[in-house]
N, C-alpha and C positions, 0 to 999 in steps of 0.2 A: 565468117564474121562480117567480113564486108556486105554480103547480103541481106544477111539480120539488120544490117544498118540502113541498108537500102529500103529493104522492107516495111522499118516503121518512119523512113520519111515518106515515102508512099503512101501509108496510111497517115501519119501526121499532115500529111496533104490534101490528099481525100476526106477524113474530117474536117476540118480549115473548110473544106468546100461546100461541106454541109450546114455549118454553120452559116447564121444571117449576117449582115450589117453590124447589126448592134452585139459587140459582147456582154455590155453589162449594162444594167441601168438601176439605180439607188436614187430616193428622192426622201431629204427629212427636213426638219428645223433646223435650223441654228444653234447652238449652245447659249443659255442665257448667259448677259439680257439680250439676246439679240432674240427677234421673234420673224427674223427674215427667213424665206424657203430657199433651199436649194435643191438642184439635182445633179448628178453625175450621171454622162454617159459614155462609154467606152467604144469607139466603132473599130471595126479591124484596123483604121488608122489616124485616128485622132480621137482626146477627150474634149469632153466638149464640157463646161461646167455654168450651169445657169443659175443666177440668183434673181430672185424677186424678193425685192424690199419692203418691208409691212411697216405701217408706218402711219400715225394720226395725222400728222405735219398734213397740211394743204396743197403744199407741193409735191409732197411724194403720192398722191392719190394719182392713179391710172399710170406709173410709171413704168415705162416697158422694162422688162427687165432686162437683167446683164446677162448678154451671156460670152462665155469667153471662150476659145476652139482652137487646140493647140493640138500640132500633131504630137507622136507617141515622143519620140528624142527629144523635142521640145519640154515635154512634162518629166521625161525620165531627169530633166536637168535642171528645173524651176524649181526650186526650193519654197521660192512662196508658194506656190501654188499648192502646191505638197502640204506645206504646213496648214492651208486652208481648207484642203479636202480633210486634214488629221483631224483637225478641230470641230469640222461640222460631223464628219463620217465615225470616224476613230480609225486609229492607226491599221486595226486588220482591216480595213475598205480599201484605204491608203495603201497597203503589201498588195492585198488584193489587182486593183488596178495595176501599181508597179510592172508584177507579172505578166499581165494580159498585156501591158506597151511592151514587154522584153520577149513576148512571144510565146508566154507562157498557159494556155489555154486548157483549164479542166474539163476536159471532152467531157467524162463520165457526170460530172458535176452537171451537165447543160442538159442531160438527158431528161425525157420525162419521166413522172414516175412510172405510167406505163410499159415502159418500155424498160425502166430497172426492175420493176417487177416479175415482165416476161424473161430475163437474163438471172435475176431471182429462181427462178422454177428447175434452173440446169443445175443447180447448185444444192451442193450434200446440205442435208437442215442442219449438221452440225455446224457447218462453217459459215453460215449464216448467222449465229452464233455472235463468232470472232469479226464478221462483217460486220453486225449492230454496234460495235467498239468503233470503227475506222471514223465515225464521223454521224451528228446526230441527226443527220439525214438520213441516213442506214438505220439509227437504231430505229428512229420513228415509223422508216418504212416498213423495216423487219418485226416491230410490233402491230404493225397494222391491221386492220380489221381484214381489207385487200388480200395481204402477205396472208393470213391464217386460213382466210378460205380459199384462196390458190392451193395450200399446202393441201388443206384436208379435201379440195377437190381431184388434185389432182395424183395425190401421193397414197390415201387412204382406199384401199382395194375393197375396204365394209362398209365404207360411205353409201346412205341411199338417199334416197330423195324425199323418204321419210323423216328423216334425221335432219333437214335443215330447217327446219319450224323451228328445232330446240338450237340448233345455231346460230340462228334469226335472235332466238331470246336472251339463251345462254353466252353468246359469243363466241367466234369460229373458233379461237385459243385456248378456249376451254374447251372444248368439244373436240380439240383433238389431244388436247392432256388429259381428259377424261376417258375415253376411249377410244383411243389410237394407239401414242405412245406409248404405253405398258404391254399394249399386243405382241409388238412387231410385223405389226399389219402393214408396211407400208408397201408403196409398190418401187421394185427395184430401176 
C-alpha cells in the first residue's frame, strides 16, 4: 500500500513537471452594467487577476489596467477577491481556480485532444460509450468525426481505401454503423 502511494506521488510529480507555467487562463466581460474586461490566470503559484476598464469618461481613455497578483494562500483566503472572480467568471471558474491553489490539477483535462484520442484507441468501443458520459469533453470527442475514423481505421479488418470517399461524404460514424458494426468485423 505504501508503494501504491509512493507511486502516484511520483507520478503526480512528474506530471506537475510536465505541465507549463500557467494552469489556467479565462478572459470575459463583466456582468452588466459593467462593460469592463477581465482575465484570470492561474500559475503553479499565484492568480494573477487583470481588469481593464471600458469607459467613455476622458479620463479613463488609455488607462493602464489593474492588475492584481496574489499568491495561491493568499486567494484561498480573500473572500473579495473570490466574490469578484464569482461575479465576472461564475462560481464553477471560481471552484475551478480554488482547486488548482489547493493543488488540485486535472492532468487528464490539460491533455490535448490528440493525445486523448491516441489513449481513445486502447479502449473497448463499448466503454467509450460510458466515457462520452464522464464529462462533455468526452462526449464531444467520442462523437467526433476524429474519434470515428480512428475507430474504423484502425479497428475495422474490411476497411479499404475504397471505402473512404463514401466516409469522406457519408461520415466515418455512419460508415462504421453501416457496415462494421452488425459484422463483427472488428479487429481484436
Amino acid at each position: 500500500m505504501l508503494y501504491c502511494c509512493h507511486g502516484y506521488i511520483v507520478f503526480a510529480s512528474k506530471m506537475a513537471s510536465l505541465l507549463g507555467e500557467q494552469l489556467f487562463e479565462i478572459s470575459d466581460r463583466g456582468p452588466p452594467p459593467l462593460k469592463d474586461f477581465f482575465q484570470l490566470v492561474v500559475t503553479k503559484n499565484k492568480v494573477i487577476l487583470t481588469t481593464w476598464t471600458i469607459s467613455l469618461r476622458l479620463g479613463s481613455r488609455g488607462a493602464a489596467p489593474k492588475e492584481l497578483k496574489t499568491p495561491h494562500q493568499d486567494f484561498l483566503h480573500d473572500k473579495k477577491i473570490q466574490q469578484q472572480v464569482g461575479i465576472v467568471f461564475g462560481q464553477r471558474i471560481l471552484e475551478h481556480a480554488m482547486l488548482l491553489c489547493q493543488g488540485n490539477v486535472d492532468y487528464l483535462e490539460r491533455l490535448s485532444d490528440g493525445i486523448l484520442l491516441r489513449i481513445l484507441s486502447h479502449i473497448e468501443l463499448k466503454d467509450t460509450t460510458m466515457l462520452a458520459q464522464a464529462s462533455q469533453r468526452f462526449r464531444k470527442l467520442c462523437n467526433s468525426e476524429r474519434f470515428w475514423e480512428q475507430t474504423v481505421r484502425n479497428r475495422c479488418a474490411e476497411f479499404t481505401s475504397d471505402m473512404e470517399g463514401l466516409a469522406n461524404v457519408m461520415g466515418w460514424r455512419e460508415i462504421y454503423f453501416t457496415f462494421f458494426h452488425t459484422t463483427g468485423s472488428q479487429k481484436k
